[in-house]
N, C-alpha and C positions, 0 to 999 in steps of 0.2 A: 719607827722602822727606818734602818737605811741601806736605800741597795743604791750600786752601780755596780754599769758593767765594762768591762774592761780589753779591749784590742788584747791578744796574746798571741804571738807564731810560734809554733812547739815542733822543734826536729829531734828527733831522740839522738841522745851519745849513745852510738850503738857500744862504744868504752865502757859506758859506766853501766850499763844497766840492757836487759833483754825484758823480753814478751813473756818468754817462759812462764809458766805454771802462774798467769797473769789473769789469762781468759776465768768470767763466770762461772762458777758451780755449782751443781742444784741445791747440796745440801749449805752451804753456804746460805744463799738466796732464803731456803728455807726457813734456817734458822734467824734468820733476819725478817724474814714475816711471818713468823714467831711471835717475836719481840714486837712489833708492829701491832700485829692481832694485841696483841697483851696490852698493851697501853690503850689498843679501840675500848677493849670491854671493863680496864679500869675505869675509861670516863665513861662508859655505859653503866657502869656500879653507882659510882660518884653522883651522876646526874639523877639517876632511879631516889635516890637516898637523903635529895632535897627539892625543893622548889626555889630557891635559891635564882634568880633571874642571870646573874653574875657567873656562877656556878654554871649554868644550862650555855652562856654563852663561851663559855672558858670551854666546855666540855665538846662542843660542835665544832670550834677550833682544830680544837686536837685533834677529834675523828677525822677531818678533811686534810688534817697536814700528813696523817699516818695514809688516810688513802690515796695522797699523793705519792706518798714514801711507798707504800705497793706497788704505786704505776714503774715507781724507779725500778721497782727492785725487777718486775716484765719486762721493762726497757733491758735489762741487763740478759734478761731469758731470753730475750730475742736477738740479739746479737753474739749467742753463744753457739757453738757448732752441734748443732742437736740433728744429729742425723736419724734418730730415732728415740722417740719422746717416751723414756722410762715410765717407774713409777715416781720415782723424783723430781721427774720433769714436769707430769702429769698435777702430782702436790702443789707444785711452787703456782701452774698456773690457776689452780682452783682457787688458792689462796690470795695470791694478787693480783691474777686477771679477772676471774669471775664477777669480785664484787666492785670493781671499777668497769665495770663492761666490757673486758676486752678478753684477748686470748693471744697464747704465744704468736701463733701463726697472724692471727689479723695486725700485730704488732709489727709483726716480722715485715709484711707486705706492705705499710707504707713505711715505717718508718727506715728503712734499708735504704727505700728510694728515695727518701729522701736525703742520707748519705750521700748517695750516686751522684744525686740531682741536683743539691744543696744551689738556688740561686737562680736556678736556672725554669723553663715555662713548664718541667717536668717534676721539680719541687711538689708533693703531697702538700705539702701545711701551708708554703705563705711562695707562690709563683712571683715572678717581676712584678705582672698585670698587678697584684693585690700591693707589694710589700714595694711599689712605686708608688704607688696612689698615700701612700700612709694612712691606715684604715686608722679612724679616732679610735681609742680606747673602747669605749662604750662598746660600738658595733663589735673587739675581740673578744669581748666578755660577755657579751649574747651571742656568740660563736659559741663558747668555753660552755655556756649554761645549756645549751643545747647538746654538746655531746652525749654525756651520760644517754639519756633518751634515743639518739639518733643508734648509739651505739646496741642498743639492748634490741629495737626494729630493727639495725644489720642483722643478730642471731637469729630471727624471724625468717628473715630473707635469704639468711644464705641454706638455711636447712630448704628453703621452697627451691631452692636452686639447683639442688642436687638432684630433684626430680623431673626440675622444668627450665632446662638449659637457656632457656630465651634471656630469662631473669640474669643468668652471670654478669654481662656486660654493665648491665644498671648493679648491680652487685658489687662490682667491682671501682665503679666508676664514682659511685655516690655514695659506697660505705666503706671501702677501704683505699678512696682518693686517689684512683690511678688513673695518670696525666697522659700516658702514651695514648699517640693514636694506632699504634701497632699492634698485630695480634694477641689479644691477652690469654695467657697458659691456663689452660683446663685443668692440668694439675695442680699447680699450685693454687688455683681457685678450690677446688675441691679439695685441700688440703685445709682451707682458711674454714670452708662453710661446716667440713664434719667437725671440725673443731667448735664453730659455734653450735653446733646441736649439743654440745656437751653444756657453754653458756646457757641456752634457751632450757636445760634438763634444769642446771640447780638454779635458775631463775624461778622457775614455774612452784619447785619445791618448798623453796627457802617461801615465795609468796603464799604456799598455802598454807607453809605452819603459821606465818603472820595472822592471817585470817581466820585459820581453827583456832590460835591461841589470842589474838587480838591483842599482838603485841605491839610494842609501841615503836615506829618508824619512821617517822616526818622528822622527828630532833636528833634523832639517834644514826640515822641514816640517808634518808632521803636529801634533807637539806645539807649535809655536810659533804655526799658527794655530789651536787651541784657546784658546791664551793669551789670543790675538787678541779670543777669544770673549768671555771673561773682562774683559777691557780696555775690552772695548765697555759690557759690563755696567754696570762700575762709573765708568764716565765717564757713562753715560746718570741713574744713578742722584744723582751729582754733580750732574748739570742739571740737573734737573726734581726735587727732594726731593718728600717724601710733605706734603703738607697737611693742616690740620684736617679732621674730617670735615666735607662737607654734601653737598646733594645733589645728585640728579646734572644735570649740566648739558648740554643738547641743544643749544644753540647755541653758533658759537663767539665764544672771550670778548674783551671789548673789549681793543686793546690792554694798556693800564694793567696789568690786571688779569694777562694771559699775563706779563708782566712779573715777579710774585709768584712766580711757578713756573717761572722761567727764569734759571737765575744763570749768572755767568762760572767761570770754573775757575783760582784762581789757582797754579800748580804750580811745586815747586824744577826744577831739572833732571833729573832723571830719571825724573820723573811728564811732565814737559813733551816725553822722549825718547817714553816710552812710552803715556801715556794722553792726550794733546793736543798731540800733531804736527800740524803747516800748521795751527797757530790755531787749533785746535776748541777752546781753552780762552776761546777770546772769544765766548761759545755768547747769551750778550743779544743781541750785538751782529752775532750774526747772523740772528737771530729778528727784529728790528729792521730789517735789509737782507740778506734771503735770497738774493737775485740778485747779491751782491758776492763775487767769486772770496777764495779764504782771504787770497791775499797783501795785498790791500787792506783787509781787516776792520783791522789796526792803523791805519788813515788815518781810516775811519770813527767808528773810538775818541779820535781825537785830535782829528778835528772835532765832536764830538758835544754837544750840552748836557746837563745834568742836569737837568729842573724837577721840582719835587716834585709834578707830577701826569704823567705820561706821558699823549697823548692818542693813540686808534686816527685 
């Protein structure tokens, strides 16, 4: 495998090319974790169909690169202008939120701010404090194996929320990673946790047909979105490298500058199957146009300029 990742500054020629009819769309999305699902349950065929040691590992692969390919395809739901969650909208997230643990909304809430915030002590994923220290490898990747879990106790927690207010604040703070010390929105909290009562429904579901039918999930699922966990890690870590030390920064930083802590991810093929599916490996150049669905991030790379100052 070979990855690197690559400094890129992207201002758009507003000449050659527009936003328009650029943004995510649900059936798009859809149809893309379609295809996604479709290749999970070929290597769930595949795998069933030998004992093959080689086989079972080839097949775990896959399910963990496709469930990363899901996370992409939520990443792109959540930065779409969903002012009211269809039945379309509703689809895309059962399909690629549900079974990574997540949901449009709890998407939406850190990873936004982390747009916002990118670099700064208000950063969800990786603050100065952490991404100054240069966390070794190891410790991001038992970060990454932990999510999945952490994330399925958030749906737990945020359903107990809605009835027992106290909980938001730890709610909010510990599962959907918000760095403000400022008043945190009841709404939009409540908007995150009824979402996850919808997680916590087909969680509980999907587990007991497991257990009436004592189907088989440790190879098939279990371990591959851990991987999942893992993959997340070390592509976040790709993205955003550790910077020199300074100090800490409260406001967010002018373009240019998010720039310096925002690389592309250049990957062979098989880091491209597994850690930057649907484009997240063009991660500048979507920090540059967050509203543009993954399939068009290479158009925006093609029309882009390079000047040796980026301006916000």
């Amino acid at each position: 495998m070979s990855t690197v990742h690559v400094k890129t500054k992207y201002v758009l020629d507003k000449n050659k090319t527009t936003l328009n009819g650029w943004q995510a769309d649900p059936n798009t999305l859809l149809r893309a974790a379609i295809v996604d699902w479709a290749v999970i349950v070929a290597a769930w065929l595949v795998m069933s169909a030998t004992e093959s040691v080689l086989v079972t590992v080839i097949g775990v692969l896959t399910i963990a690169g496709r469930l990363h390919a899901l996370g992409a395809i939520l990443h792109d739901a959540a930065h779409a202008d969903i002012r009211h969650k269809s039945m379309q909208w509703r689809l895309v997230e059962a399909l690629a939120g549900w079974p990574i643990s997540s949901t449009i909304d709890a998407m939406r809430y850190h990873h936004l701010r982390h747009h916002r915030y990118v670099g700064t002590h208000k950063d969800p994923y990786l603050p100065p404090k952490f991404r100054n220290k240069v966390l070794p490898m190891p410790l991001l990747y038992a970060r990454g194996l932990l999510l999945p879990g952490w994330w399925t106790i958030r749906s737990v927690v945020g359903v107990l929320s809605l009835y027992w207010s106290q909980l938001q604040p730890g709610y909010a703070r510990l599962f959907l990673q918000e760095r403000s010390e400022q008043t945190i929105s009841n709404i939009e909290l409540n908007q995150c946790a009824k979402a996850d009562a919808g997680q916590l429904c087909a969680h509980i579901l999907v587990l007991g047909i497991i257990m009436v039918w004592q189907l088989p999930y440790l190879l098939t699922y279990l371990i591959p979105l851990h991987i999942t966990g893992v993959l997340n890690a070390r592509r976040l870590a790709l993205e955003h490298p550790p910077v020199t030390k300074g100090k800490i920064v409260e406001k967010p930083l002018p373009l240019k500058h998010q720039y310096e802590i925002t690389l592309d991810i250049r990957a062979g093929w098989l880091d491209h199957w597994l850690l930057t599916p649907h484009n997240l490996g063009l991660h500048a150049a979507h920090h540059r146009y967050p509203s543009v669905a993954y399939r068009h991030l290479p158009k925006c790379q093609g029309h882009a300029v390079r000047p040796d100052n980026a301006t916000s």
